[in-house]
C-alpha positions, 0 to 999 in steps of 0.5 A: 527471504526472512519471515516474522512470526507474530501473534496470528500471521507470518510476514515475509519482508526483506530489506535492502540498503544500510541500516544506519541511514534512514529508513523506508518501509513500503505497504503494497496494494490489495493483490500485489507483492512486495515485488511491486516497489522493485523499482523504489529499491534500486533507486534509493537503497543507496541513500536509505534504510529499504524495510518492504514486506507482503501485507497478511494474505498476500504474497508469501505472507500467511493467510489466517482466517479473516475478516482482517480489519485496518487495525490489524494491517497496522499493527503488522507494521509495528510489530515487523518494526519492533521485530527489527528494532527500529524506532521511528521511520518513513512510511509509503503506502499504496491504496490499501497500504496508504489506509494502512498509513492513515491508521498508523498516522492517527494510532501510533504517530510516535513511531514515524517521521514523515508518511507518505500515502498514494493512490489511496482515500480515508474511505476507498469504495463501499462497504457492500462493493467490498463484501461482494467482491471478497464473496465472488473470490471466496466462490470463484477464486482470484482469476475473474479479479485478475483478468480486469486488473490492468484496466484498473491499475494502469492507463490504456498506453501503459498497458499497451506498452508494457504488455509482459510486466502487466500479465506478470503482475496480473498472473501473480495476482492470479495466484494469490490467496483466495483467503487472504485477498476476500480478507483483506476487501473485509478490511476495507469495507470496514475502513474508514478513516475521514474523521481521524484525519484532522486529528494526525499532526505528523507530515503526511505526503499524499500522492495522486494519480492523474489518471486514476479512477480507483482514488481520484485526485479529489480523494487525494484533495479531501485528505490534504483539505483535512490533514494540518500538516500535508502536501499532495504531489501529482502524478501523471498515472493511473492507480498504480503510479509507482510503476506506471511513472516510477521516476516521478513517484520515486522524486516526490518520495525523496522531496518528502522524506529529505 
């Protein structure tokens, strides 16, 4: 897979589809890869631009010493656009890389048509919650974070059902960077974008779970009742509702970015 060097952080990224229609690029939750949007890839490569990408300290990303900050996640993705020669595109991002787009949306509009931010809040969590679970990892590594992942991600009956990619997604979550993921919760414990929302004029498809208990469907509400040129669409899922309804999640994308 291609890699990109930038000032601090190599990022891995493939891409998917022809460059000459329009183009998609996808941010993955905290833990997770690239490889969570596989679904998105083969439903729409056909009629878009796929550009999808290991958030710094995840995947085959490198992991520079943190803390990382919500700038820096952002700046990541002009960096690997401007890497790639593209101007303006769509944006999707999921819980951490839906913050990633709030901040995009707010700090550099110009480089986007539409974003579309899921399972995510302009303030996910507590800043202490988030310091004492990098401070566990750093300590005891990512297995204690992994083994109660699903519970977090996924309802009871998609887990029950779809047990072998469920301990794919935790096994790989498992083996991540210590370093890169503790980074990344510094990151969010710092984030908080409730005031800049009322201030991003582009459109902004936000996307909730049903079932989610990590950013509720109140989240999701805040953030439409503030954001001017909005809209929320429902899922029936939990927080990672791209996987969990991935037919769902991929039509509300295409009613967004057509």
């Amino acid at each position: 897979m291609p890699t990109f060097i930038s000032s601090d952080v190599t990022l891995n990224y493939a891409t998917f589809g022809d460059v000459s229609k329009p183009a998609i690029i996808f941010s993955n939750s905290l833990g997770t890869n690239y490889g969570m949007w596989q679904p998105q890839i083969d439903a729409l490569q056909n009629d878009f631009f796929i550009i999808c990408y290991d958030t710094r300290g995840h995947g085959a990303s490198s992991s520079p010493q943190g803390p990382y900050s919500i700038e820096q996640l952002g700046l990541d993705v002009i960096y690997l656009l401007d890497h790639l020669n593209m101007q303006k595109v769509h944006f999707c991002g999921i819980s951490m890389g839906g913050l990633t787009g709030q901040w995009l949306a707010t700090h550099q509009p110009e480089r986007f048509i539409h974003i579309a931010v899921c399972n995510t809040a302009a303030r996910i969590g507590q800043e202490q919650s988030w310091n004492e679970r990098a401070a566990l990892v750093r300590e005891q590594g990512l297995q204690p974070i992994a083994s109660t992942a699903a519970g977090r991600w996924f309802t009871d009956k998609f887990i029950q059902s779809n047990t072998a990619e469920v301990e794919k997604l935790q096994n790989s979550l498992a083996a991540g960077s210590a370093e890169g993921y503790a980074s990344c919760c510094e990151a969010l414990a710092k984030a908080d974008l409730r005031e800049a929302l009322k201030t991003i004029t582009l459109p902004v498809t936000v996307i909730a779970g049903q079932q989610d208990s990590v950013t509720t469907v109140t989240d999701a509400l805040y953030m439409t009742a503030r954001i001017p040129n909005s809209q929320l669409i429902e899922i029936n899922a939990a927080h990672i509702s791209n996987i969990e309804s991935p037919q769902a999640f991929t039509q509300a994308l295409r009613t967004a970015f057509n």
